[in-house]
C-alpha atoms as a printed R data frame, in Angstrom:
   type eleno elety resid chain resno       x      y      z
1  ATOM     1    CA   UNK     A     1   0.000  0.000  0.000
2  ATOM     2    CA   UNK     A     2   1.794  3.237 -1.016
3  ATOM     3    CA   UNK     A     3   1.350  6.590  0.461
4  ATOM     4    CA   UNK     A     4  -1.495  7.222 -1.827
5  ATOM     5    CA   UNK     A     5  -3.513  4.974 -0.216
6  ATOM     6    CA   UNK     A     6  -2.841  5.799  2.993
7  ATOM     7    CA   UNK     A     7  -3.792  9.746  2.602
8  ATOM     8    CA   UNK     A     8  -7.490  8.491  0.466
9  ATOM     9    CA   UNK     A     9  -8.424  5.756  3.620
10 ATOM    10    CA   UNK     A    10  -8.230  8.796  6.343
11 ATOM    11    CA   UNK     A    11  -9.878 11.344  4.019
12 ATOM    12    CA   UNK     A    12 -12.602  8.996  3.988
13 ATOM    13    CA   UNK     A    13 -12.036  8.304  7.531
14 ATOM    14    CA   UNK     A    14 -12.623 11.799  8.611
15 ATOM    15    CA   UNK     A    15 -15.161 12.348  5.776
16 ATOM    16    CA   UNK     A    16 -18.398 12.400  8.044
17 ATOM    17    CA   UNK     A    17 -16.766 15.102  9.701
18 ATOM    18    CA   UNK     A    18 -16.514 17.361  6.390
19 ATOM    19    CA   UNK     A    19 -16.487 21.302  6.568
20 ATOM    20    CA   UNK     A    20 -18.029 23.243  9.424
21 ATOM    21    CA   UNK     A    21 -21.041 24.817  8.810
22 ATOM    22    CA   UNK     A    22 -20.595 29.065  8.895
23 ATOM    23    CA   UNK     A    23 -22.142 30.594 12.242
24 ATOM    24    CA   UNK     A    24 -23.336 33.591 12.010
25 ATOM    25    CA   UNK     A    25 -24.620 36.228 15.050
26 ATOM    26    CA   UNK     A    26 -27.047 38.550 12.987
27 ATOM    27    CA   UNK     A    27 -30.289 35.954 13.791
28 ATOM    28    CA   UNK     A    28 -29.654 36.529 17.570
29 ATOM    29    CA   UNK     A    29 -29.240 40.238 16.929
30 ATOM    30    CA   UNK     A    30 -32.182 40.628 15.021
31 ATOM    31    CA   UNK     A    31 -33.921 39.017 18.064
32 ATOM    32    CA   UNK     A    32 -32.387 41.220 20.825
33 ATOM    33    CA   UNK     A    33 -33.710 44.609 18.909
34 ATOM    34    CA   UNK     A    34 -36.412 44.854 21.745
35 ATOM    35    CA   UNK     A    35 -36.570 48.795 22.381
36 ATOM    36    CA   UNK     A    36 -38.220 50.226 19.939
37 ATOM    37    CA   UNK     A    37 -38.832 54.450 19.447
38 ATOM    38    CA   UNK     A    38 -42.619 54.762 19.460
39 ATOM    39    CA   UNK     A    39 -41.811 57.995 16.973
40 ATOM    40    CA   UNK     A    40 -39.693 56.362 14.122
41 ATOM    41    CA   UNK     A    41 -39.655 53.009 15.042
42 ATOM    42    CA   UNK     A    42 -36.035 52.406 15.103
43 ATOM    43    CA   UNK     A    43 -35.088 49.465 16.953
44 ATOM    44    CA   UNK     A    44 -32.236 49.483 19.749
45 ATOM    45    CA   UNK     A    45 -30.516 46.447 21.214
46 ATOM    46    CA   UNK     A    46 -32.073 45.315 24.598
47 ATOM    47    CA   UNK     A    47 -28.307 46.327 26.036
48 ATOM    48    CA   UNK     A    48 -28.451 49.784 24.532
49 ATOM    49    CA   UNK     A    49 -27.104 52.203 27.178
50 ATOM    50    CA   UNK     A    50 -30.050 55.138 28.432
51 ATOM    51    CA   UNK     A    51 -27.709 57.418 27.041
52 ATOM    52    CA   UNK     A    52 -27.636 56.544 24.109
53 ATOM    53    CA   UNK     A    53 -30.987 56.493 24.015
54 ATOM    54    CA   UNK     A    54 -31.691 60.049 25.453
55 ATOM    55    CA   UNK     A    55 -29.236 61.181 22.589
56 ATOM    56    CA   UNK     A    56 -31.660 59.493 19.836
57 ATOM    57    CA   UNK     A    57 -34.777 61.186 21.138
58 ATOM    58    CA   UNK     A    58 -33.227 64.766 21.537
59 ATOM    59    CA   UNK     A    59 -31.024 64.834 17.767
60 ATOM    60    CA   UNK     A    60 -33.675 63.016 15.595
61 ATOM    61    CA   UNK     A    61 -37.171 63.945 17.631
62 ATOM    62    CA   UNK     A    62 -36.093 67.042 19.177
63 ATOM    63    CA   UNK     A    63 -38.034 65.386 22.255
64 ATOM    64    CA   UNK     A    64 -37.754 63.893 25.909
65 ATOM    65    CA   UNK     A    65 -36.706 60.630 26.389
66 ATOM    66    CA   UNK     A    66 -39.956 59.699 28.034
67 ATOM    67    CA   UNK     A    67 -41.368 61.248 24.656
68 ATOM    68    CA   UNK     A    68 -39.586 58.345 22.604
69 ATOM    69    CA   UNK     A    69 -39.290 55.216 24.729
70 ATOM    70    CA   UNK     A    70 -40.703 53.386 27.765
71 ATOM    71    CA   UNK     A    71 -39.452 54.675 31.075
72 ATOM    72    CA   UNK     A    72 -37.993 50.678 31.679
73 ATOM    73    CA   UNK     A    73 -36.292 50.525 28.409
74 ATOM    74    CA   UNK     A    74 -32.108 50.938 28.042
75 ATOM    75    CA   UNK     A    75 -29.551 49.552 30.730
76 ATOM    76    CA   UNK     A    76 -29.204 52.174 33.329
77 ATOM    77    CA   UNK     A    77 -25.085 52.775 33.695
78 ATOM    78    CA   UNK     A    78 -23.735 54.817 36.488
């Protein structure tokens, strides 16, 4: 049995295990785009910062964040 032979009976060994299928993140994303503005409809991430938040409702709305959002919605960070 030459060398040949060798390399084809462990490629067909290891053929069940065959190329890994691609992950990808942007289902899971899609899924965590729970705060939504109740003026444009723009979705945020669930982990959006308050800030952030405040920022979207003053620029784009020229309104309160209260105005914009629920008063639960955005991770409070102090």
């Amino acid at each position: 049995m030459g060398n040949g032979a060798k390399a084809q009976q462990k490629r067909d060994r290891a053929g069940d295990k065959g190329p890994k299928e691609a992950k990808s993140q942007l289902k899971s994303n899609v899924s965590a785009q729970s705060v939504k503005c109740k003026t444009c409809f723009q979705t945020f991430q669930s982990t959006t910062a308050r800030k952030l938040l405040t920022e979207h409702a003053s620029n784009k709305h020229s309104k309160n964040f209260e105005d914009c959002f629920n008063a639960e919605d955005g991770v409070v960070k102090k």
